[in-house]
C-alpha positions as CSV (number, residue, x, y, z in Angstrom):
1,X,1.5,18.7,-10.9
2,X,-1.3,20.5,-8.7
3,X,-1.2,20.3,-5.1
4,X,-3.2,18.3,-2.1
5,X,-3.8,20.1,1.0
6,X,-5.0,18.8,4.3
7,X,-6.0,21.5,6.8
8,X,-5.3,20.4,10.6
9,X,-7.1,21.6,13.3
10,X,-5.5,21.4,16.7
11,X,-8.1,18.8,17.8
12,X,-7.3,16.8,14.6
13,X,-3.7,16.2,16.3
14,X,-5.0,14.1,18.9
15,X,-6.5,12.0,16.3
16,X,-4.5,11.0,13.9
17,X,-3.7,6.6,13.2
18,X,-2.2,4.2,11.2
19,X,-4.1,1.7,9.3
20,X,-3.8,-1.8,11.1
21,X,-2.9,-3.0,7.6
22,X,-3.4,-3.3,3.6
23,X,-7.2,-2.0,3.0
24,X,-7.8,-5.2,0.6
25,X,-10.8,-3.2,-1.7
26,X,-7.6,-0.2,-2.0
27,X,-4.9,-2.1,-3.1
28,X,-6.8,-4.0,-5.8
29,X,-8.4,-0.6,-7.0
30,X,-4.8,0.8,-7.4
31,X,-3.8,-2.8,-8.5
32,X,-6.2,-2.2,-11.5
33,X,-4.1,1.4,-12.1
34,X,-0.8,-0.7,-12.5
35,X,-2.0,-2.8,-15.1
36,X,-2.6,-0.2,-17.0
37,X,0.0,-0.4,-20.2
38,X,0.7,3.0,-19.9
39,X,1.3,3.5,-16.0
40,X,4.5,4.5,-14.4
41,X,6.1,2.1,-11.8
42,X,6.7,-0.3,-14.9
43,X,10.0,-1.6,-13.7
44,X,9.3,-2.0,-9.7
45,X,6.3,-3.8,-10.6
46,X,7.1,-5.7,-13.9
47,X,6.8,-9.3,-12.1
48,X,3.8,-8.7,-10.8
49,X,2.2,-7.4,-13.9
50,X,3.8,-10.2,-16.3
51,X,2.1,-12.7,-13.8
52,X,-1.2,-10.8,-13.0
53,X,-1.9,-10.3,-16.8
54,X,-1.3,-14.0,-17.7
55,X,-3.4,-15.0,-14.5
56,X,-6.3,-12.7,-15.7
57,X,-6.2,-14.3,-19.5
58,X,-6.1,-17.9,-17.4
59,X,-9.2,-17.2,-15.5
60,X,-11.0,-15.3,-18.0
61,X,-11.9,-12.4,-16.0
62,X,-11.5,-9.6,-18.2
63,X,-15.5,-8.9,-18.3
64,X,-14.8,-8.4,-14.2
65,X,-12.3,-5.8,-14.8
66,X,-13.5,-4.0,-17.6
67,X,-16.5,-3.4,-15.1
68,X,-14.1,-1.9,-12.7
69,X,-12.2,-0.1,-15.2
70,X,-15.4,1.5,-16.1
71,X,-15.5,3.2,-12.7
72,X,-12.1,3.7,-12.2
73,X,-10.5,4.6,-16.0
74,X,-6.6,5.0,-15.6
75,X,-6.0,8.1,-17.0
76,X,-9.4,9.9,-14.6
77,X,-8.6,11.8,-12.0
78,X,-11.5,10.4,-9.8
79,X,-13.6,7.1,-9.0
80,X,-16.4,6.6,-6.9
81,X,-15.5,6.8,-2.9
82,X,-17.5,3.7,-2.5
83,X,-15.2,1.6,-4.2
84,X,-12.9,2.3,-1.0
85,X,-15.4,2.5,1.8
86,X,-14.3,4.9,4.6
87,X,-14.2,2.3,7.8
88,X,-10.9,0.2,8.1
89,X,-11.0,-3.1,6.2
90,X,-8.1,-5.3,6.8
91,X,-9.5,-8.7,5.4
92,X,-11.3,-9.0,2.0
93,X,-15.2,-10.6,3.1
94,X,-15.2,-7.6,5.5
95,X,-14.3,-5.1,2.8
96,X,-16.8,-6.8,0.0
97,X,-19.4,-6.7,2.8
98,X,-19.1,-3.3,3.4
99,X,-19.2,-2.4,-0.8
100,X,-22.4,-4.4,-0.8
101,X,-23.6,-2.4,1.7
102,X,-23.2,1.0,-0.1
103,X,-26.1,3.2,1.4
104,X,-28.2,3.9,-1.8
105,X,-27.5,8.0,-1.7
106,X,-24.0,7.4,-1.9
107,X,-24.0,5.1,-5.0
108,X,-26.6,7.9,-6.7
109,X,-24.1,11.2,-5.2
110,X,-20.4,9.0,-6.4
111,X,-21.9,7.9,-10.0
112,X,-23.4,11.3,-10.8
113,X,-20.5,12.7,-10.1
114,X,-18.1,10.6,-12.2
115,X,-20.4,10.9,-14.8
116,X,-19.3,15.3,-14.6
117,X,-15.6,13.2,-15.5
118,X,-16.8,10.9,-18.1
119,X,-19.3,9.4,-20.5
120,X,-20.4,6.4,-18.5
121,X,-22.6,3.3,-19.8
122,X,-26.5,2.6,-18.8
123,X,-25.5,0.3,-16.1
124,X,-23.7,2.8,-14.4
125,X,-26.7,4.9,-14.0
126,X,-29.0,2.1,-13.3
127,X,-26.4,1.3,-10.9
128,X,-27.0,5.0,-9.1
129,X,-30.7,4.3,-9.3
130,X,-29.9,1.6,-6.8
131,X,-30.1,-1.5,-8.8
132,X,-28.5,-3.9,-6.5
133,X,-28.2,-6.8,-9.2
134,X,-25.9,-4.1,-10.7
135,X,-23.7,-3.5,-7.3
136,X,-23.6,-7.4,-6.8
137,X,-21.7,-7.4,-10.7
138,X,-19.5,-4.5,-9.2
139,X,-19.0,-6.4,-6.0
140,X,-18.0,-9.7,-7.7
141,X,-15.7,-8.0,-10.4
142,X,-14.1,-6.3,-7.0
143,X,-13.8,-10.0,-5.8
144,X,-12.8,-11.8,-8.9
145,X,-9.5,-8.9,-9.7
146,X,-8.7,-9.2,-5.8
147,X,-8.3,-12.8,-5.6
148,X,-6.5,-13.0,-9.3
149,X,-3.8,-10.3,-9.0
150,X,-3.7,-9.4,-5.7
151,X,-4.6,-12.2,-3.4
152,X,-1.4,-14.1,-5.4
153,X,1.3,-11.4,-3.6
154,X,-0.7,-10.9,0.0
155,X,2.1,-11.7,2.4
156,X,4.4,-9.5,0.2
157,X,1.9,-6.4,0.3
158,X,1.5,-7.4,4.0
159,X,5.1,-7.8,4.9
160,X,6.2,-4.3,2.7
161,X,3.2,-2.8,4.7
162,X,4.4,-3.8,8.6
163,X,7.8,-2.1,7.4
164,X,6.3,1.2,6.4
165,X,4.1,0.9,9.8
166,X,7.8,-0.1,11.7
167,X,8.9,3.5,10.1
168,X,5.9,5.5,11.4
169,X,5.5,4.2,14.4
170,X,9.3,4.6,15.6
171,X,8.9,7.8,14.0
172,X,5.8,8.6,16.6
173,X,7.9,8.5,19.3
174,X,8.6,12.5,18.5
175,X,5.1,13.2,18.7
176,X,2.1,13.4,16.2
177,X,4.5,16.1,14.4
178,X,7.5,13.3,14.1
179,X,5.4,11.1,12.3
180,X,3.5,13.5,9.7
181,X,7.1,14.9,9.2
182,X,8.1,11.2,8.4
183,X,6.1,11.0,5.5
184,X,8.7,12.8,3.6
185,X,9.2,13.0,0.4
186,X,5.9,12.4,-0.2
187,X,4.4,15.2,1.7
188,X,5.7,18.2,3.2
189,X,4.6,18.8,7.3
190,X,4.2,22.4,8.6
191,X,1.2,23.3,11.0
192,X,-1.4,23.5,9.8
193,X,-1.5,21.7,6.7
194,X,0.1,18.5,5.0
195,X,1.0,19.1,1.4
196,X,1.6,16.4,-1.7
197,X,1.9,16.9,-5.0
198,X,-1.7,15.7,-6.6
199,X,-2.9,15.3,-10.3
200,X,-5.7,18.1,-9.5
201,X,-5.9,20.8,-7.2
202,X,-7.5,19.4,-3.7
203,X,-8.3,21.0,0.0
204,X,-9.0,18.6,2.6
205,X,-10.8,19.8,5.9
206,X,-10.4,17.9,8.6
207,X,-12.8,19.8,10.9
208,X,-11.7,17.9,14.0
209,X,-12.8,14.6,12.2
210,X,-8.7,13.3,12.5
211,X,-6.9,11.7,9.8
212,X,-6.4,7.7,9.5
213,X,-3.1,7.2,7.2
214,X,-3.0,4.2,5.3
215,X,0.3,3.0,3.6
216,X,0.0,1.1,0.5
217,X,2.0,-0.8,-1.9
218,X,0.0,-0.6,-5.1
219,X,0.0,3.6,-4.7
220,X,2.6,4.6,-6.9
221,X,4.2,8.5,-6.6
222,X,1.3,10.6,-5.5
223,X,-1.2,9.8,-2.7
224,X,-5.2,8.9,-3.0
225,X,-8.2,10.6,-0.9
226,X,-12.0,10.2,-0.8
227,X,-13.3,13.2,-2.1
228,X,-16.8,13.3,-0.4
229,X,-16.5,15.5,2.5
230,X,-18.7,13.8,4.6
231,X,-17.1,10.7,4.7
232,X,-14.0,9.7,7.7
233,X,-11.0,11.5,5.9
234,X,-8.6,8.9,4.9
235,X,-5.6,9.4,3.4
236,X,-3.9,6.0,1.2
237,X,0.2,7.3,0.6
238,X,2.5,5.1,-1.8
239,X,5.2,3.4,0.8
240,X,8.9,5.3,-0.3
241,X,11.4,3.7,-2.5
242,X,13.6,2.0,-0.7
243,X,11.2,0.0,0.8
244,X,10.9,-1.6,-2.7
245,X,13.6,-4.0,-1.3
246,X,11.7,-4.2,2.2
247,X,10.4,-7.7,3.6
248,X,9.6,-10.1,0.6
249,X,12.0,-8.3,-1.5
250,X,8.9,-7.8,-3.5
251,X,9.7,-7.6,-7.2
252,X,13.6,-6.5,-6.7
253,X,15.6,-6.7,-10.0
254,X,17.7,-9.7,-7.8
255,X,15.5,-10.3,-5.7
256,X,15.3,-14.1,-7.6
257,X,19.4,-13.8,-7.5
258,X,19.2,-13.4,-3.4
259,X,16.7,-16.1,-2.9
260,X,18.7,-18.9,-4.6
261,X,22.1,-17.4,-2.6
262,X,20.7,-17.1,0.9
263,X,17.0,-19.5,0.3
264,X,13.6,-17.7,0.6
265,X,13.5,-17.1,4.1
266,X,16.3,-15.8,5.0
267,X,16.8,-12.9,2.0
268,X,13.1,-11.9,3.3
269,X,15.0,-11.8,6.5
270,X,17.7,-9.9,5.2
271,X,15.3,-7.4,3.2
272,X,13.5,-6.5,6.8
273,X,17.1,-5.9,8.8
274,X,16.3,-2.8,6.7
275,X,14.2,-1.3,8.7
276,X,15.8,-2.3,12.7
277,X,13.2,-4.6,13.9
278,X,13.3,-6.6,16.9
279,X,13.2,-10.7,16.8
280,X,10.0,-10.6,17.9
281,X,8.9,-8.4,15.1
282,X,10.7,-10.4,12.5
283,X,8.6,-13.6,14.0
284,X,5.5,-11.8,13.5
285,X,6.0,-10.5,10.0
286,X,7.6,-13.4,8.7
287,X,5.2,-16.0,10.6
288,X,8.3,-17.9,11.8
289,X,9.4,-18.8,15.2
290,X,11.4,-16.4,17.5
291,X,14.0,-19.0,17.6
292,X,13.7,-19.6,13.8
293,X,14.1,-15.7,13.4
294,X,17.0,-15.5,15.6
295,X,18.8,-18.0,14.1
296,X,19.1,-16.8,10.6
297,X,19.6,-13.0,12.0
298,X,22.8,-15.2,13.8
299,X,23.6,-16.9,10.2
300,X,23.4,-12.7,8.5
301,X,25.3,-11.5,11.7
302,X,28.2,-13.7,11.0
303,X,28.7,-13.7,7.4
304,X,29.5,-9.5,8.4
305,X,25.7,-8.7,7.7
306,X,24.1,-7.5,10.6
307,X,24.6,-6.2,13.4
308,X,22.3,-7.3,16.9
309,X,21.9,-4.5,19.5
310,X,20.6,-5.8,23.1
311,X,18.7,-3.3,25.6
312,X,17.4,-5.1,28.7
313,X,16.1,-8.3,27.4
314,X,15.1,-7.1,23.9
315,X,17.3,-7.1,20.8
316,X,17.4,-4.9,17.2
317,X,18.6,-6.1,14.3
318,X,20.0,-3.9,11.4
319,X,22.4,-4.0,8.6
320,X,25.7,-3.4,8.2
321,X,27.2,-1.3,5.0
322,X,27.7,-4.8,3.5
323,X,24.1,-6.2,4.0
324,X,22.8,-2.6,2.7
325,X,25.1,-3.0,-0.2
326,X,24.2,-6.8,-0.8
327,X,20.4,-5.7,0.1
328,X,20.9,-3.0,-3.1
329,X,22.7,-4.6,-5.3
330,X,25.3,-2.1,-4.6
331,X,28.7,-4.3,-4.2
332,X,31.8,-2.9,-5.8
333,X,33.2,-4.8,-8.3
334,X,35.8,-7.3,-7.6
335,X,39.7,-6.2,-7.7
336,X,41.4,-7.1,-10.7
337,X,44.8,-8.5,-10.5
């Protein structure tokens, strides 16, 4: 495995951010990756592919994503930066607007050069001619995938998202350095540069252009950059294990088991004690009431599985050794008499 460098610049310190959210057009791009037969992740995301695969042979869509797969094979190395334009996208019209809007030299520079990676079909280079009945295929083939095996799981990509975001941002309250050092194991901090373990050999130069980091639950092991220079440097890292069994619960081996023994809601609550939120932040990831959220955290606090913490008029929630345990399917086995 080769190594991804991104070269600070005092100035770029000051401008570092966190994505608001999930970049729709990234996650079903990486989406696309996982339902590969031969990609890794198999048993964190097994649900998810058994469902997305039968969903994709129930809608008949597999024209749609042979189209994408065609610009972004699994086993390359590379596909075109417009796929992922560079601005934030936090809702999917905005993010198909801005694909259709691909500036014509961009479409002609990304196509050329995935065509130095692989044999690519005529389309693809009438495409990079600027044939726009060829981007509106690409564009609907973007939308079709999205709203089959991605759209499905929102609120769990969402919710696993918001508790990667909880992470950094507590972890910016040591500074810019806290939170790049936070990132851990998936890069390694030390000024000037943030290394990762990449499938190729990569320098990144921020040149005082600042860094927007952008946590994603479809990114599996290794993280993703746009390779044009010239473009906002962005930076899309896979979300640590251990938040596998974050808000949702999101394809847990018991996560099924958990549901049934405490209902829906509440094991979602009990996946997001994880990470110490407040009430109010459990009402807002969970779209419940503060009351609603407090009163299951109550249900969790007595049965020995979280513990409430009260500054001023605030409260954090976390879990006890027992709700990690129950959380990981980690219990000990029952004395036997």
């Amino acid at each position: 495995m080769e190594v991804l460098r991104i070269h600070f610049t005092e100035q770029d310190l000051s401008r570092v951010y966190l994505a608001k959210g999930p970049d729709p057009l990234w996650e079903t791009v990486l989406a696309l990756f996982r339902l590969s037969p031969s990609a890794p992740g198999r048993l964190v995301f097994r649900t998810w592919q058994d469902r997305a695969r039968s969903e994709l042979l129930r809608c008949g869509i597999e024209g749609q994503r042979r189209v994408l797969r065609t610009l972004a094979p699994a086993n390359s190395t590379y596909f075109p930066d417009f796929l992922t334009p560079a601005e934030e996208i936090t809702d999917i019209a905005s993010g198909l607007q801005a694909l259709r809007s691909t500036h014509p030299s961009q479409l002609r520079a990304d196509i050329e050069y995935a065509a130095t990676k692989a044999d690519l079909p005529r389309w693809c280079h009438e495409l990079a001619r600027g044939d726009r009945t060829r981007l509106d295929v690409v564009v609907e083939s973007m939308r079709a995938l999205y709203e089959t095996v991605v759209a499905p799981d929102w609120s769990c990509v969402e919710a696993v998202v918001e508790a990667d975001r909880w992470k950094r941002v507590h972890a910016l309250t040591d500074g810019v350095d806290g939170l790049l050092d936070s990132l851990r194991p998936t890069f390694r901090w030390q000024y000037p540069i943030l290394r990762a373990a990449y499938p190729v050999p990569h320098d990144v130069h921020l040149n005082g252009q600042g860094l927007r980091l952008i946590p994603s639950y479809f990114c599996w092991r290794t993280p993703v950059t746009l390779v044009d220079p010239k473009l906002q440097p962005a930076i899309v890292y896979p979300i640590p294990r251990g938040l596998d069994h974050g808000p949702g619960l999101p394809y847990a081996r018991h996560a099924e088991g958990l549901a049934r023994l405490l209902g829906p809601t509440r094991a979602t609550v009990l996946g997001a004690l994880a990470h110490g939120p407040s009430t109010g932040d459990l009402a807002r990831l969970l779209k419940i009431s503060a009351s609603t959220a407090s009163e299951h955290v109550r249900v969790l606090r007595e049965a020995g599985l979280a513990i409430t913490s009260r500054d001023g008029g605030g409260a954090t929630h976390t879990l006890t050794p027992l709700g990690h345990a129950l959380l990981r399917n980690e219990l000990p086995p029952p004395p036997s008499f």
